[in-house]
C-alpha positions as a LaTeX table, in Angstrom:
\begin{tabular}{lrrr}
\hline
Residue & $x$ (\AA) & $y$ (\AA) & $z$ (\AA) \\
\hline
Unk1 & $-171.68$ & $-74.02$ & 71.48 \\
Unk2 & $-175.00$ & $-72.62$ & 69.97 \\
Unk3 & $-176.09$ & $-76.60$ & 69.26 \\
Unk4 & $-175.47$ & $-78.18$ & 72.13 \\
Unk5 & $-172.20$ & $-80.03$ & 71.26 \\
Unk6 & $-168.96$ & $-79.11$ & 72.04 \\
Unk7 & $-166.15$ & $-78.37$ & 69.45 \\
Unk8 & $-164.35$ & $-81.76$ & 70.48 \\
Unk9 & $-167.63$ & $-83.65$ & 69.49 \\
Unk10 & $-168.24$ & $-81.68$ & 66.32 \\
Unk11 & $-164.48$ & $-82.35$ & 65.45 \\
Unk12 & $-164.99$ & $-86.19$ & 65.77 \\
Unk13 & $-168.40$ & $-86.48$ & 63.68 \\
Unk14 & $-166.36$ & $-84.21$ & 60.97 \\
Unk15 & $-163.07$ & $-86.76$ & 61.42 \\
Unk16 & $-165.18$ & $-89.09$ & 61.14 \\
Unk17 & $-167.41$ & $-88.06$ & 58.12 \\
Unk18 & $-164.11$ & $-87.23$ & 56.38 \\
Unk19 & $-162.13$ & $-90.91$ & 57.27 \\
Unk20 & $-165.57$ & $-92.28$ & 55.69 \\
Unk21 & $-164.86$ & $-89.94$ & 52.35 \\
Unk22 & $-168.18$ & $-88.55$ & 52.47 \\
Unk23 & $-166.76$ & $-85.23$ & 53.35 \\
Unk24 & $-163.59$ & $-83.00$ & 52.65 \\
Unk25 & $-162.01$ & $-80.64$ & 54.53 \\
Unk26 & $-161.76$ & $-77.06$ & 52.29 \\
Unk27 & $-159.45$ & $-73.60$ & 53.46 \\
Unk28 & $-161.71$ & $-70.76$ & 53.65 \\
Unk29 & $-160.67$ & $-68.59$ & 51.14 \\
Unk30 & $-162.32$ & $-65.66$ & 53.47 \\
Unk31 & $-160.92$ & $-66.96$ & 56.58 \\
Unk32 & $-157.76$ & $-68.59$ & 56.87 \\
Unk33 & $-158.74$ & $-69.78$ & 60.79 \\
Unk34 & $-162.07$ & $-71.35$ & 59.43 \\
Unk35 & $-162.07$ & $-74.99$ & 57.24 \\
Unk36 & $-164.97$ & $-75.78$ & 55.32 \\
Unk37 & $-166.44$ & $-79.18$ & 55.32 \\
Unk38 & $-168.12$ & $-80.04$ & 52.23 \\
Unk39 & $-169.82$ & $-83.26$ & 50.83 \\
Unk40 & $-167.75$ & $-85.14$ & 48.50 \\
Unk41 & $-169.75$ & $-85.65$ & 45.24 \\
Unk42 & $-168.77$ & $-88.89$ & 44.69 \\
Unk43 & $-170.26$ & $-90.06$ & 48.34 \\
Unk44 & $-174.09$ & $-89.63$ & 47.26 \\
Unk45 & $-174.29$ & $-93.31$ & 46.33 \\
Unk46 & $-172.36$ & $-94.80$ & 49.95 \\
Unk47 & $-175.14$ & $-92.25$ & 51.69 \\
Unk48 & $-177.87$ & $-93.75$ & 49.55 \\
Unk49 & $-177.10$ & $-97.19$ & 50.17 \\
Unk50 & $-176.17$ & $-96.67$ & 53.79 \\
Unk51 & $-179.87$ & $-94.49$ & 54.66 \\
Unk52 & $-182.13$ & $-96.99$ & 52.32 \\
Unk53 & $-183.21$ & $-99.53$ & 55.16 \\
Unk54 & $-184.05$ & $-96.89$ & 57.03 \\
Unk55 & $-186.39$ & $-95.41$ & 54.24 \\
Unk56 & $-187.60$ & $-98.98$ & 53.40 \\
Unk57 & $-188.64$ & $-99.43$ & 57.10 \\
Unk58 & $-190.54$ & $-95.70$ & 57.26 \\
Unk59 & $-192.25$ & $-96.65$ & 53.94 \\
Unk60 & $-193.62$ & $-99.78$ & 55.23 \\
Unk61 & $-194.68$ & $-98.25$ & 58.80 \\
Unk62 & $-196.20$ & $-95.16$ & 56.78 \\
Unk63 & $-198.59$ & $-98.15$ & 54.89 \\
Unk64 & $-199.87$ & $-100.11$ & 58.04 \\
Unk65 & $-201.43$ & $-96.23$ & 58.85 \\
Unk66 & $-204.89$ & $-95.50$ & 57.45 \\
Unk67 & $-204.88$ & $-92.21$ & 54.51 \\
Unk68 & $-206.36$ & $-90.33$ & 57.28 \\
Unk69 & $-203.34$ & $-91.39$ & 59.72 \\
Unk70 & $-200.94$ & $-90.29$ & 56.78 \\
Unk71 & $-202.60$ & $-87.17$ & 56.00 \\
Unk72 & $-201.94$ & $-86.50$ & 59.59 \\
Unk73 & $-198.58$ & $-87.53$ & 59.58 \\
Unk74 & $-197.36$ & $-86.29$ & 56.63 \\
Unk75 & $-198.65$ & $-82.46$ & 57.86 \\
Unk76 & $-196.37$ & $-83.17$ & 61.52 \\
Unk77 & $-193.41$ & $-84.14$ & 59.42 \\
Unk78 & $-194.00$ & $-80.67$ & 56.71 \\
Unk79 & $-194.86$ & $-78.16$ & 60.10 \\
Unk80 & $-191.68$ & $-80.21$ & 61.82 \\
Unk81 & $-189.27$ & $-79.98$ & 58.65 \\
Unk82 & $-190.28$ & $-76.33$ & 58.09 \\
Unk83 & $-188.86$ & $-75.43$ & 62.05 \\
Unk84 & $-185.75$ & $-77.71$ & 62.14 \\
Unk85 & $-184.84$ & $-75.58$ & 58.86 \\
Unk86 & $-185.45$ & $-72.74$ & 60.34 \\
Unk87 & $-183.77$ & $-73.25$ & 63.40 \\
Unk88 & $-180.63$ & $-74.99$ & 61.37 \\
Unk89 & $-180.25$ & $-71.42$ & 59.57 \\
Unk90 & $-180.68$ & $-69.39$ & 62.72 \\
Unk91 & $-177.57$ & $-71.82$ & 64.03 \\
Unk92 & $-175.75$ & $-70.89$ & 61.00 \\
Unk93 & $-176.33$ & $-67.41$ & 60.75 \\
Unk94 & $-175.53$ & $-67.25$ & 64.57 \\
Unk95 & $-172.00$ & $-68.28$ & 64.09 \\
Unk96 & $-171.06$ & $-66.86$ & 60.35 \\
Unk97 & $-168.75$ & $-63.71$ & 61.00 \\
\hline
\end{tabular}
């Protein structure tokens, strides 16, 4: 439970993820007690579509700021993208076998 959410919770984002088709469920060919869940590569457009008023609503908050605002901005979202990675693959390496 290294994230914070319990297997039951994880299981329903996945089922539901998977009942949307923008994920499949794959055996571990290492591992036959571990299932894979992979990104279906036909889903890219449904996650575009579904994530673009969100980006069009970012975009147009991002241009009511000033360049210096952005500048600002834009080096918080680098310094916070750069640590959420990090932490994601500390998660990941946490739980690989």
């Amino acid at each position: 439970m290294r994230s914070g959410l319990t297997t039951g919770a994880i299981s329903g984002v996945i089922i539901r993820l998977a009942d949307a088709g923008l994920v499949q469920r794959e055996a571990d060919p290492a591992d036959a007690r571990r299932v894979r869940v992979v990104p279906r590569a036909d889903a890219r457009d449904a996650v575009e579509a579904l994530m673009r008023p969100l980006g069009e609503r970012l975009q147009s908050a991002a241009g009511e700021l000033s360049p210096a605002e952005q500048r600002v901005l834009l080096r918080f979202v680098d310094a916070a993208s750069t640590i959420v990675g990090a932490e994601a693959r500390g998660i990941r390496y946490q739980t690989d076998p």
